[in-house]
TIZAKOL-26416 format. One record per residue: y, z, x negated of N, C-alpha, C in turn. Coordinates in steps of 0.1 Angstrom, whole numbers, plus 5000, padded with zeros to 4 digits. Layout:
REM TIZAKOL-26416
YZXYZXYZX ...
//
This chain:
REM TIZAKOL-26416
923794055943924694045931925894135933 926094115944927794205949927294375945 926394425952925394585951925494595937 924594535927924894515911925994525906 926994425908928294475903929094585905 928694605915929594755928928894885915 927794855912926895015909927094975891 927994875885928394835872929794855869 930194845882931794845876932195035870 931595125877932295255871931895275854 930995215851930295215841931495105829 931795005835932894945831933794995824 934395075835935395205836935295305831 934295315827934195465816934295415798 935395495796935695455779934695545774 934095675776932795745773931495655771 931395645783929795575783929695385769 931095345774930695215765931195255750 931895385747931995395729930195455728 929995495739928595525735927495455730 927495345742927295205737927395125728 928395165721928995105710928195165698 927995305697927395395686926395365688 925495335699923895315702923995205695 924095075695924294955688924294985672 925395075670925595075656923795135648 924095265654923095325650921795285648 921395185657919895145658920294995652 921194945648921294815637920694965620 921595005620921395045610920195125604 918795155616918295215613916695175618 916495165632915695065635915494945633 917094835633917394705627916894685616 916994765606917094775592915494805588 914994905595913294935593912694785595 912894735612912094615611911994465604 913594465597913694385590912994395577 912494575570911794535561912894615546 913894665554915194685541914994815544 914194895538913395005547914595125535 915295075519915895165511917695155520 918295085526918995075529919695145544 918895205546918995265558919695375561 919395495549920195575550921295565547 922095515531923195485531924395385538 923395275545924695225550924195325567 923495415573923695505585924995575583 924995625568926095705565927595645560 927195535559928195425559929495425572 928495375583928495305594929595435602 928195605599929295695606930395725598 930595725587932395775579933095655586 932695575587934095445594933995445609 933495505613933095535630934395705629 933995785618935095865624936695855616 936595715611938095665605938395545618 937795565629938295435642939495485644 940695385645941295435656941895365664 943095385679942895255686943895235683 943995065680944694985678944894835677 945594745680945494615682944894515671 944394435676943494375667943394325652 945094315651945394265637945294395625 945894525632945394625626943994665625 943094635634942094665635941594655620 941894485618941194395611941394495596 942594485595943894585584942894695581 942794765586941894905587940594925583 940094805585938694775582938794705571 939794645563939594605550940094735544 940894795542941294945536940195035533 939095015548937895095547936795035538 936994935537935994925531935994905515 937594905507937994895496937895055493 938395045503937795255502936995305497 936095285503934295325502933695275490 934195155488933395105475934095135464 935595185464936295205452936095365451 935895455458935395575460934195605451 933295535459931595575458931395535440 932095415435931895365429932495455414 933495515418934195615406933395735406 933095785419931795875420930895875410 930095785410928895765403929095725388 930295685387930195675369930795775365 931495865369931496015366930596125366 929396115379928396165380927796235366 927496205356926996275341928396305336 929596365342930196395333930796505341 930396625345930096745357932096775358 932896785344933796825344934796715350 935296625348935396535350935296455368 934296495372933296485381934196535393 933996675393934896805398936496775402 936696755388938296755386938696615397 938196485396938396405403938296425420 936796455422936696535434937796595443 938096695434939596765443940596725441 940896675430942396605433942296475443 941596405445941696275452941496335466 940396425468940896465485942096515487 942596615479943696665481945196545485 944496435477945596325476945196235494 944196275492943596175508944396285518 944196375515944696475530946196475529 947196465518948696405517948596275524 947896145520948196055533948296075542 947696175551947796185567949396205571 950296275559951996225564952296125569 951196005563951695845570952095805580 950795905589950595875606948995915604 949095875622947695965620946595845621 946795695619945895605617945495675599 946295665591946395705578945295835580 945995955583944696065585943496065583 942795935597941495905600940995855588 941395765582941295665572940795735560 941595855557941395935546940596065548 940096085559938996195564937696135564 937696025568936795925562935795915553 937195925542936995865528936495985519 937296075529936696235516935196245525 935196175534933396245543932496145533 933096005527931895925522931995945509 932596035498932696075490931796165489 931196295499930296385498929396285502 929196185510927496135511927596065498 928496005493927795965478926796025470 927596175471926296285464925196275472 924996215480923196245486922396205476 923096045473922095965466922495855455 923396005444923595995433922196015424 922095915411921395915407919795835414 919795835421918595725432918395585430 919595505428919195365428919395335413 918795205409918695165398920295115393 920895015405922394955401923495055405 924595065398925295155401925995105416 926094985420926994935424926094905443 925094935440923694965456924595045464 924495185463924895245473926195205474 926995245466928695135475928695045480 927894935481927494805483926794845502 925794915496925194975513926595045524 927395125520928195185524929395095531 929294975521930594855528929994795537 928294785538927694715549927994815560 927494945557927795005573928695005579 929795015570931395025576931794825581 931294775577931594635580930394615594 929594665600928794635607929194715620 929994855617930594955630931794855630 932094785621933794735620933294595636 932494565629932294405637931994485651 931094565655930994595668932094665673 933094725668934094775673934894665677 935494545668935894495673935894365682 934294355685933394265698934094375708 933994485708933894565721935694565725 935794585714937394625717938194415725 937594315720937594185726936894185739 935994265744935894275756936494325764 936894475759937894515770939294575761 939994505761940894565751941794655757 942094625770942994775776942194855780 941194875777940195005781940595145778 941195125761941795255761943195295764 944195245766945195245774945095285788 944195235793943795255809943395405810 942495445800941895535799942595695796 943295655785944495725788945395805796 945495665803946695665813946195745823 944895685827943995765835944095925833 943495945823943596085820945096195822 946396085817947096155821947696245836 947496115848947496135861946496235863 945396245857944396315863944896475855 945496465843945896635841947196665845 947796525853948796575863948996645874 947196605881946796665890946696815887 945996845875945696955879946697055877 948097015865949097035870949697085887 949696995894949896985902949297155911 948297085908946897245915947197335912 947797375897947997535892949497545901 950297435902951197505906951697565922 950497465932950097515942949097625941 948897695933948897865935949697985934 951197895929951897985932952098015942 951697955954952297985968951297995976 950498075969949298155980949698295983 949898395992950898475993949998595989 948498565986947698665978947898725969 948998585960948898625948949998705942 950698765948951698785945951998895937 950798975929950799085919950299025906 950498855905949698785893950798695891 951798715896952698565893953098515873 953198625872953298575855951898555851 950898575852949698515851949498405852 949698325865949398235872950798115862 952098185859953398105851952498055839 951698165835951398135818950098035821 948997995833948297935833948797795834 950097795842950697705841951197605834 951897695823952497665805951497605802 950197655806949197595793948797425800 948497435815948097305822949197215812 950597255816951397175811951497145795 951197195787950797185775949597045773 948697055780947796935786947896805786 948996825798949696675804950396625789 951396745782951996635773951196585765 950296695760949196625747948396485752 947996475764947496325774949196205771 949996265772951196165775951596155757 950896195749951496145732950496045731 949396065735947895995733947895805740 948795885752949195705761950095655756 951095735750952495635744951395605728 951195615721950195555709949395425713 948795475727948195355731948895235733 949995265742950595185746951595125736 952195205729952995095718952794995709 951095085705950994945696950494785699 950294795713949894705720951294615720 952594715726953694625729954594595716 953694655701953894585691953594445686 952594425694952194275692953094155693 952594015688953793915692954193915704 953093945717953293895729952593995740 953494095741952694205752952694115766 951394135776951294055786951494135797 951694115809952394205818951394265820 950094315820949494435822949894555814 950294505803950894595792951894635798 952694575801954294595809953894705825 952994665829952594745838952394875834 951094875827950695035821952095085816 952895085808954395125804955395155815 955095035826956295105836955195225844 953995265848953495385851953395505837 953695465825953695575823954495605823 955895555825957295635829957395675839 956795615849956195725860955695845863 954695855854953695965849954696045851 955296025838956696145828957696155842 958196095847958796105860958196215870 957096205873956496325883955796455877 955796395864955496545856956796665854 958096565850959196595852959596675863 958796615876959696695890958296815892 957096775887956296855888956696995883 957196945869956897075861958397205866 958997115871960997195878960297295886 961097415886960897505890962197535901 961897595910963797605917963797775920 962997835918962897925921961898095914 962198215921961698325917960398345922 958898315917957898325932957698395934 958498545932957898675932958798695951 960098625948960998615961960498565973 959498425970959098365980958098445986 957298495983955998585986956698695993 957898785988958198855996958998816009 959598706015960398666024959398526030 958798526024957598376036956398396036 955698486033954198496032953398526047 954398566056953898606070954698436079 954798346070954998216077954498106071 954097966078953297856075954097776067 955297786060955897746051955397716039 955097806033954197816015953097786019 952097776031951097696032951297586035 952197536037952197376037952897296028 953297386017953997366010952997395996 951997425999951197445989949797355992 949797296006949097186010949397046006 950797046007951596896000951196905986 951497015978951297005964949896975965 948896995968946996935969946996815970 947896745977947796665983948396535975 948996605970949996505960948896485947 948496615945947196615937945896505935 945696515946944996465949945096305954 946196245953946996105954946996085939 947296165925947396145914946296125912 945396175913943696185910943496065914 943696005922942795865931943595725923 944795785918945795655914944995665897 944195775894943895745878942695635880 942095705892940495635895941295465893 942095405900942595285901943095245892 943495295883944095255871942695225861 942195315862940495275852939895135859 939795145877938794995876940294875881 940994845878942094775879942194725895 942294825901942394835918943994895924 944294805931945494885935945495005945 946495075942946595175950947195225961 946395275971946795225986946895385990 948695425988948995575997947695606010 947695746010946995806017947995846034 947695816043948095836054948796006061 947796046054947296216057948496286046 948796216037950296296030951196276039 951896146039953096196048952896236060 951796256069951696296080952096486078 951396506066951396676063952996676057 953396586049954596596051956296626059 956196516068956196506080956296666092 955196716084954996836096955396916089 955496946078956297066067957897046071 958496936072959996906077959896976089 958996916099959196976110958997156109 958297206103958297376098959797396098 960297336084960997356082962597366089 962797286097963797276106963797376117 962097396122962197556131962697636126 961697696113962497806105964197846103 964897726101965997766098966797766112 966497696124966597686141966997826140 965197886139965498056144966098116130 966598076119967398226108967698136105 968998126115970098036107970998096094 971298256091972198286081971198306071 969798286073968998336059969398196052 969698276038970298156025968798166019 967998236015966798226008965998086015 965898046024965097926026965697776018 967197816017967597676008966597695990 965997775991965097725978963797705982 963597685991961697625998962297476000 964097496007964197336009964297245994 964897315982964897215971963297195972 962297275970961197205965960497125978 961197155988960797025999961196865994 962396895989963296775982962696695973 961796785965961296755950960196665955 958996715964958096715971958496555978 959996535984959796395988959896245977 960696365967960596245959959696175956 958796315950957596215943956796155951 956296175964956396115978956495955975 957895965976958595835977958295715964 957895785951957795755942956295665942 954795795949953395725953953495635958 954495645967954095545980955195395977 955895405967956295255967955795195949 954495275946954195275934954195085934 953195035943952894915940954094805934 955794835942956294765936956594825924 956194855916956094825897956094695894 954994645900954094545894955394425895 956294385909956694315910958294355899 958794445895959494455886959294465874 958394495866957394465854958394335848 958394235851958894105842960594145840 960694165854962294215848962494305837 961994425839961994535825961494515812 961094365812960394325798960994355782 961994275785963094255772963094405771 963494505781964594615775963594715771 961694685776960994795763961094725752 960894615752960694495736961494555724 962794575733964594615724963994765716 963494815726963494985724962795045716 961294935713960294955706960595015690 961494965686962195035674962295105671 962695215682962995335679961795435681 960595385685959795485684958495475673 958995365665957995245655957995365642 957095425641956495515628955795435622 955695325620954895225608955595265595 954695195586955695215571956295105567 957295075565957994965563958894995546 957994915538958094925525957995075518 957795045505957395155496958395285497 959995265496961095355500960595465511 960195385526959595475538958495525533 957495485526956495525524956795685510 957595715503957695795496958495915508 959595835511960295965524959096015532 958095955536957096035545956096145535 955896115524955296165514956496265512 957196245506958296365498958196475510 958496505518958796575529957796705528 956696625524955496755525954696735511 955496755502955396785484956196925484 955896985494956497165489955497235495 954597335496954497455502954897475517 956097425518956797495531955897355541 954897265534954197165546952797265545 952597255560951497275563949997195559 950597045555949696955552948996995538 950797045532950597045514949297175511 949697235520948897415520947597355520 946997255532946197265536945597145530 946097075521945297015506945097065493 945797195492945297245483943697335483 943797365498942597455502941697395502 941897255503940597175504939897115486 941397075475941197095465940097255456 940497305461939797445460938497465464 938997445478937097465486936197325479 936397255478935897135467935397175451 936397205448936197255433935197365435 935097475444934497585440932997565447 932797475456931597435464930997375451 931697235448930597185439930097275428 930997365419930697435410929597525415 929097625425927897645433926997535435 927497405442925897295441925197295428 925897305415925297255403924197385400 924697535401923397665402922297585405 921097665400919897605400919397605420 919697745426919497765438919997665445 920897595439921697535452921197335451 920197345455919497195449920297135461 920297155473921397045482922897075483 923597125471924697175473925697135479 925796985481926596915486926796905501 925697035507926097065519927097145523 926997205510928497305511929497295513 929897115504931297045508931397015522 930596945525930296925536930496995547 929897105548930697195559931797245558 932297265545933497305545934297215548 934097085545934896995555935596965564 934497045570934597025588934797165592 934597265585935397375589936297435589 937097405572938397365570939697335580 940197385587941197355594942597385588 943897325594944997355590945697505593 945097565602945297665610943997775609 944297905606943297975610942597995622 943198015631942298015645941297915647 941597785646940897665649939897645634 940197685617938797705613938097845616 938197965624937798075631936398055638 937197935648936497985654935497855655 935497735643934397625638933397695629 933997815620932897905617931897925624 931897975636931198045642930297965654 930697855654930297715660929397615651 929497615636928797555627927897595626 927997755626926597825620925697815631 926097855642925397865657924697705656 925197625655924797485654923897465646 923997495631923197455624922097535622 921997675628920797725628919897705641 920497635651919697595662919197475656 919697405653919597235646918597285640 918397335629917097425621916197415632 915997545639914897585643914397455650 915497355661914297295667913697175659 914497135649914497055636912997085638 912197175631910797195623909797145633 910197175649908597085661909296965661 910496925656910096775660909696685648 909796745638909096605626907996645628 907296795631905896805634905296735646 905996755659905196625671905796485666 906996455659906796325661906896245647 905196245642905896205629905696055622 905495975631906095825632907395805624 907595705617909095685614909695615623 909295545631909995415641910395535652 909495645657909695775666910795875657 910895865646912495935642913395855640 912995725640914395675638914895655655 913995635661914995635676915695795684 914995905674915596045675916696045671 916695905658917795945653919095895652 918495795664919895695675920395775683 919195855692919995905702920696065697 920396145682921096245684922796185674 922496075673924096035664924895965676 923995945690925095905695925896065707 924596165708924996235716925896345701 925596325690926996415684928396335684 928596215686929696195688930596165699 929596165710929896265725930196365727 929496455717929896585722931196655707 931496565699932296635689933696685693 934096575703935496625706935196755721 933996755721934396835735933497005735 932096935730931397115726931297085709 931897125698931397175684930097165684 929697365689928897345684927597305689 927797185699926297105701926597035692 927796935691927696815682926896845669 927196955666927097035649925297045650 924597075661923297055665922896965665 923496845669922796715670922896615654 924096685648924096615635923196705627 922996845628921896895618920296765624 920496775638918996675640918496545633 919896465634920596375629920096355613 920396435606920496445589918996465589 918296595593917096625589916396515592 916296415601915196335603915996195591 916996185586916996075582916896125562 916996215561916496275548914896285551 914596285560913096255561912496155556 912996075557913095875552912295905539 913496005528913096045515912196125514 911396195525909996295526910896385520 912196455528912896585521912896625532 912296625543912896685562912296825557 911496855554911097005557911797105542 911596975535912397095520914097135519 914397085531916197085534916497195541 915597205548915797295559916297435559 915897555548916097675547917597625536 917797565524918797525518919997475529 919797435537920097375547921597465552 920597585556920997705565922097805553 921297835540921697885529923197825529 923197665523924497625519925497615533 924997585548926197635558926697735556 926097845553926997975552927697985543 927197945531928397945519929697835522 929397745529930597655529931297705540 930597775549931297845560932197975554 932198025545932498155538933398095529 933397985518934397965511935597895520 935297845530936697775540937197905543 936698025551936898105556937998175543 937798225531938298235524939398135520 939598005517940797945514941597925528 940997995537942597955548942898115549 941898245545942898385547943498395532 943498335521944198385515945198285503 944998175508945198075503946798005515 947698095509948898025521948798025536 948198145538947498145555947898125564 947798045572948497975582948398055592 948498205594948598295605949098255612 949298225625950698195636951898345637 951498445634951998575638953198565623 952498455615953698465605954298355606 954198215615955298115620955898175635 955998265636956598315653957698245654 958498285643959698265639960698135645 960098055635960497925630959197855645 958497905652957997805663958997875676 959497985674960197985687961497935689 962197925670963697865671963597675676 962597645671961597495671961997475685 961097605693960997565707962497545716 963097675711964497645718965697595717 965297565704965997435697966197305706 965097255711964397135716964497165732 964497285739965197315753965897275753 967097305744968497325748968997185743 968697135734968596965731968596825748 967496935750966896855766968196905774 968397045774969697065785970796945781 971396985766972296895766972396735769 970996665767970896555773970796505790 970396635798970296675817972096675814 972796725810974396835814975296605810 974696605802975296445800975296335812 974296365818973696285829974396315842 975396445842975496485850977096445849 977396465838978796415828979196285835 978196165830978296025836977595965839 976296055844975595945857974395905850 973695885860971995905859971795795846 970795765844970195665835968995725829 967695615828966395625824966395615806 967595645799967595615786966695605773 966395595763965595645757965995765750 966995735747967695935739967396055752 967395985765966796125775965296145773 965196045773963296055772962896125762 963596105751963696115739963396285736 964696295744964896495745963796535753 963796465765962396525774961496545765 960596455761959296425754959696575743 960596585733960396685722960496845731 961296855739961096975743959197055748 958496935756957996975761956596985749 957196885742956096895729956497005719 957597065717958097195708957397325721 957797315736956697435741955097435742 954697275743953497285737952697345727 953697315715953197355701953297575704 954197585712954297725712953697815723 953197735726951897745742950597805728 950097725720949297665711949097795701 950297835701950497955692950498055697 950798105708950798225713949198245718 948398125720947198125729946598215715 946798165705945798185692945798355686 947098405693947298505687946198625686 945498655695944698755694943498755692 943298615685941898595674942498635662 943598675659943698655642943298785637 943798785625943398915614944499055621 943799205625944499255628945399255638 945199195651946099175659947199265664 948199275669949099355673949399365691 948699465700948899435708950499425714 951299515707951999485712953199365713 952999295699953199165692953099085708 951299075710950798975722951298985732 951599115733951999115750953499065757 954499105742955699015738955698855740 954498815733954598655727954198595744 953498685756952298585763953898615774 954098715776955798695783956798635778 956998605764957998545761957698345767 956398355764955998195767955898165784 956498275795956398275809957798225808 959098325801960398295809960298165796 960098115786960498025777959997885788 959097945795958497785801959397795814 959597885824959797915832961497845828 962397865814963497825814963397635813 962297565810962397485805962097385820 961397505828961397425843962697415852 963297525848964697545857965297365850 965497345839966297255833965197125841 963797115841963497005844963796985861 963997085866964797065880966196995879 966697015868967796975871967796805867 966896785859966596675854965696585864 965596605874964596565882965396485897 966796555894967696505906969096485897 968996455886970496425877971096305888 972296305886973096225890974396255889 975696165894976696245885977296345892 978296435887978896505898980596485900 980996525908982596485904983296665907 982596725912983496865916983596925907 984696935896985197015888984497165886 984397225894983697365892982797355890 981597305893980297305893979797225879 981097135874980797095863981097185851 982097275854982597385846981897505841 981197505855979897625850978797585845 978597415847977097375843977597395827 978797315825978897325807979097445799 979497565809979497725803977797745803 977297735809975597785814975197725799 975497595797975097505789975497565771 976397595773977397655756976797795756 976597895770975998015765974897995759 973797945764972697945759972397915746 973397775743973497765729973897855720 974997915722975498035712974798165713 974098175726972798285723971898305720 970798135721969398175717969598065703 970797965702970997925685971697955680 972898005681973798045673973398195670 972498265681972298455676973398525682 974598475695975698545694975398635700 976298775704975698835715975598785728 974798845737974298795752976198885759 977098795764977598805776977998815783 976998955786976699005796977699055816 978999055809979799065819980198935827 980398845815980798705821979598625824 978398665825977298615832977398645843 977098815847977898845860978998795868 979798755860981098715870980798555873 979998475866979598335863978398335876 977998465878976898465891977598485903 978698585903979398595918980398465918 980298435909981298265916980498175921 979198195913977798115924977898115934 977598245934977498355949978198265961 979698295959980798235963980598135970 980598005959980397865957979597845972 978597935968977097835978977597905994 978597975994978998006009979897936017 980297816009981097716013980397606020 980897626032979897486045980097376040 981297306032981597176024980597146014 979897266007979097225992977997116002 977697025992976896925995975196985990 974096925995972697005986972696995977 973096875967972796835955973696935941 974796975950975597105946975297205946 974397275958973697355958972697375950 971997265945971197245934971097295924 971997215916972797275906973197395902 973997465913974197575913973197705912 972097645918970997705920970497765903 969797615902969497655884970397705877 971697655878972397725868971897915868 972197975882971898085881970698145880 969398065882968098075876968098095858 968798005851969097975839969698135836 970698165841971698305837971098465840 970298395852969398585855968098555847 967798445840966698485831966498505823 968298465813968298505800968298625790 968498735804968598845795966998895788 966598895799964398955796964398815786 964698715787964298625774964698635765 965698705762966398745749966198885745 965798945751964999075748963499015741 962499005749961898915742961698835733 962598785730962898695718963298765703 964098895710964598995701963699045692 962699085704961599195700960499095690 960098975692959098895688959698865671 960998845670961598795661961798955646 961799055657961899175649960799235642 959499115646958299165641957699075632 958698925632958698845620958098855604 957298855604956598855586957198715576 958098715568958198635558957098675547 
//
């Protein structure tokens, strides 16, 4: 029994394998369930039912669940239902069509439960047209459609009553685990190989880190709405005090104290950066084992072999400086030794959380307020709307394109050639993105998909042509497309052509779909492609602008909340977290942008080569500050506070206010450094400080050139 459980539990622990489970269930109620019971017309529409409310899930606590699942299903039937009695009236028909998605894709301002809800609703809108005109009562297929969605509703939330922190855990999991790898990119900086790639290796970095935060927005969603309930229970309180932990070691992870181009040249013929790039594995590799523990609810038990490697890096380090006692360049191997114990200190006394957890209760409960994006009456509910009723929203652009690509697809389904036309919307749908890059490169992912889905489409209704043998084809390729949707396109887009073709089979249409099939992907792939290049085009080369002032906007927000801490003394606040969290999500978003640059229309190399260095020193500045943020505490020595609040005012009046860079009194602000750190009284944590500050001041100028240049090539 013990062996059985032992070889059950990772399976437990996988939020993959049991949503899988979950869709296997759904799918074979709706399709084999539904055959053997004899309701052999019902099949296809509530399948298509079941999936539009499968991709409106999202996670959330039970009462919303419930909430969510009535919305969906007043949806679907008030939807489908206006559908079909407009159906004979083509003009009419159309016109409703695009304005209501357009109107569904403005809800996603709400939040992004809202989003789901209304991507949904425009996805069961196009299956209406499958099987318009087909049934005798108008009111069948909406009727079928509320079954499906009520039948994925009920097993979602059976499953979600079985393990309800599964996806919190899972999360959380994931976060640690792209901490690690965090962790791993940045022990490459100190392989003394590399030292003709260090800005390479910076920008692979930016992006790991880009990663972690998008993991750490995904766990705070999880986690709040949980501790929105009447009564969060201290597991909840647990997961919450580790993900402040998380953000804590990502924090000291992501600090930088230094030039690596410096290290490489003055340590690479000593065991220093290798043990120092051994601890960083190592620590890695302690993140990694603590996610494993957090998925099967096991505690986590430090690894012996860190502080031992620890341990022996002190001992390095104390030789080293024994024999070169006047070399000052090793006090920046010792900050990141420093950094290195923290988070140390931090693994290794992780378990008492658990025992502090009840104390910290009240003071997330208090807090929860301020991070609460719910809508709270009609008033909130127009301010989130109004905001993106101009042009200048990205949402607003990217509803009109879909009003368009709608209007102009169906007006093609109705041509005599286009007897399935409504695959047109359909793709367009799903290739439609807010951004050009990301519908670019679903173009080219759909088609690849649906012409493979084609070809192998035609041997299998020929070997298997049983209906009880397609409908179990047609379990397993709806559960392997939504396995693979978030992670390969274009399989998923394969497995749903498999998917459709065998269940349009039902209607003896599998082989007559097929070449139409192929025909209307490319038209819906070519009208999207059209309403995002010309239709308000979301080029990134023409937001440079407005995402780099974004970005350092939201640095220097973060400094000024680090320079406060320093003002009057440490504290875990929420206005600090506050600033952490937006900075690192404004360099994200500009990680995001620069990556995309040299898929677009006409690229500029020299534009790229600008934007992929501007995003080295923009991250590289945002680490210096998380160094400082990583050992805040207060200071009392008048000078050092004098220059942190000059460091702090230049940067503001240079990269926000536009003043000029300086440049003399940067110099003179560095030889007082200089100075400063030759005094035997400065304490380390002075040294520290000191440190970044002048990391911060020798990096501004190439970032302000950079910035110059990027900004000078701005397209309004």
């Amino acid at each position: 029994m013990n062996s059985l459980r032992q070889w059950f539990q990772p399976f437990q622990s996988n939020a993959i394998a049991i949503y899988c489970l979950q869709i296997c269930i759904v799918l074979s109620g709706t399709t084999l369930g539904l055959y053997f019971l004899g309701f052999d017309q019902l099949i296809v529409p509530a399948t298509l039912g079941a999936i539009a409310t499968a991709l409106t899930d999202f996670d959330d606590r039970l009462s919303i669940r419930l909430r969510n699942l009535a919305y969906v299903c007043v949806l679907f039937f008030g939807v489908s239902s206006i559908l079909d009695f407009l159906h004979p009236y083509k003009f009419f028909f159309i016109l409703y069509l695009s304005l209501s998605s357009a109107c569904f894709i403005l809800m996603g301002a709400l939040g992004q439960r809202y989003a789901a809800i209304s991507f949904g609703t425009i996805l069961l809108s196009i299956y209406t047209m499958f099987g318009l005109g087909e049934y005798d009562h108008w009111y069948f297929q909406p009727s079928c459609f509320v079954l499906g969605a009520l039948w994925y509703g009920a097993t979602a939330i059976l499953f979600y009553l079985i393990k309800p922190t599964l996806a919190v855990q899972d999360n959380l999991s994931r976060s640690f685990m792209h901490i690690a790898d965090l962790l791993n990119a940045k022990a490459r900086l100190f392989d003394p190989d590399n030292q003709d790639n260090v800005e390479t290796l910076l920008y692979d970095l930016s992006i790991q880190n880009s990663t972690v935060v998008q993991s750490f927005n995904l766990t705070k969603a999880s986690l709040l709405t949980r501790l929105k309930a009447s009564r969060a229970n201290h597991h909840t309180i647990y997961w919450l005090n580790l993900y402040f932990l998380a953000q804590d070691i990502h924090e000291q992870a992501s600090a930088n104290y230094l030039h690596y181009e410096k290290v490489h040249q003055n340590f690479s013929r000593t065991d220093l950066i290798f043990r120092i790039q051994k601890n960083l594995r190592l620590q890695a590799l302690a993140c990694q084992t603590l996610a494993q523990c957090i998925l099967r609810n096991e505690i986590y038990q430090p690894s012996a072999s860190s502080t031992h490697a620890l341990d022996n890096l002190h001992s390095s380090m104390q030789d080293w400086v024994h024999d070169n006692p006047h070399n000052m360049d090793v006090k920046n191997l010792q900050l990141i030794v420093r950094n290195l114990d923290s988070v140390h200190e931090r693994l290794l006394h992780l378990n008492e959380l658990q025992n502090r957890q009840e104390q910290r209760y009240q003071q997330h409960i208090d807090n929860l307020n301020l991070y609460d994006d719910d809508i709270h009456g009609w008033h909130d509910l127009w301010l989130k709307l109004q905001q993106h009723l101009t042009p200048q929203s990205a949402l607003f652009r990217h509803a009109v394109r879909i009003a368009f690509v709608f209007a102009v697809g169906y007006g093609i389904s109705l041509l005599p050639f286009a007897k399935n036309g409504y695959w047109i919307l359909l793709t367009s749908l799903f290739v439609c993105q807010m951004r050009y890059f990301a519908t670019k490169s679903r173009l080219k992912m759909r088609t690849l998909g649906t012409v493979l889905g084609v070809i192998l489409g035609v041997p299998i209704l020929y070997f298997v042509p049983s209906i009880e043998g397609q409908l179990l084809l047609t379990v397993i390729f709806g559960v392997c497309f939504f396995y693979l949707s978030a992670k390969k396109y274009a399989m998923a887009t394969l497995m749903a052509t498999l998917m459709v073709l065998l269940i349009f089979n039902l209607k003896g249409a599998g082989y007559a779909i097929i070449l139409p099939r192929i025909m209307d992907t490319l038209l819906g792939c070519l009208i999207a492609w059209f309403a995002v290049s010309f239709i308000w085009p979301d080029w990134d080369f023409r937001n440079i602008s407005a995402t780099i002032k974004k970005s350092a906007n939201a640095t220097l927000n973060y400094f000024d909340a680090v320079t406060e801490q320093y003002l009057h003394g440490q504290d875990n606040s929420i206005d600090y977290r506050r600033a952490r969290r937006a900075a690192h999500n404004a360099q994200t978003e500009l990680a995001s942008m620069i990556s995309s640059l040299s898929t677009e229309p006409n690229p500029n190399p020299e534009l790229i080569h600008h934007a992929f260095r501007y995003l080295v020193y923009s991250h590289s500045q945002l680490s210096y500050i998380s160094a400082l943020g990583s050992h805040r505490t207060q200071v009392q020595d008048t000078q050092v506070l004098e220059l942190l609040l000059w460091c702090k005012n230049t940067l503001i009046q240079v990269l926000k206010d536009q003043l000029p860079l300086p440049e003399q009194e940067i110099q003179q602000k560095l030889l007082e450094i200089q100075n400063l750190n030759t005094q035997e009284q400065l304490g380390s944590h002075l040294q520290l400080v000191l440190k970044q500050i002048s990391l911060l001041l020798e990096t501004l100028p190439e970032l302000l050139l950079l910035r110059t240049a990027l900004l000078r090539q701005d397209i309004k």
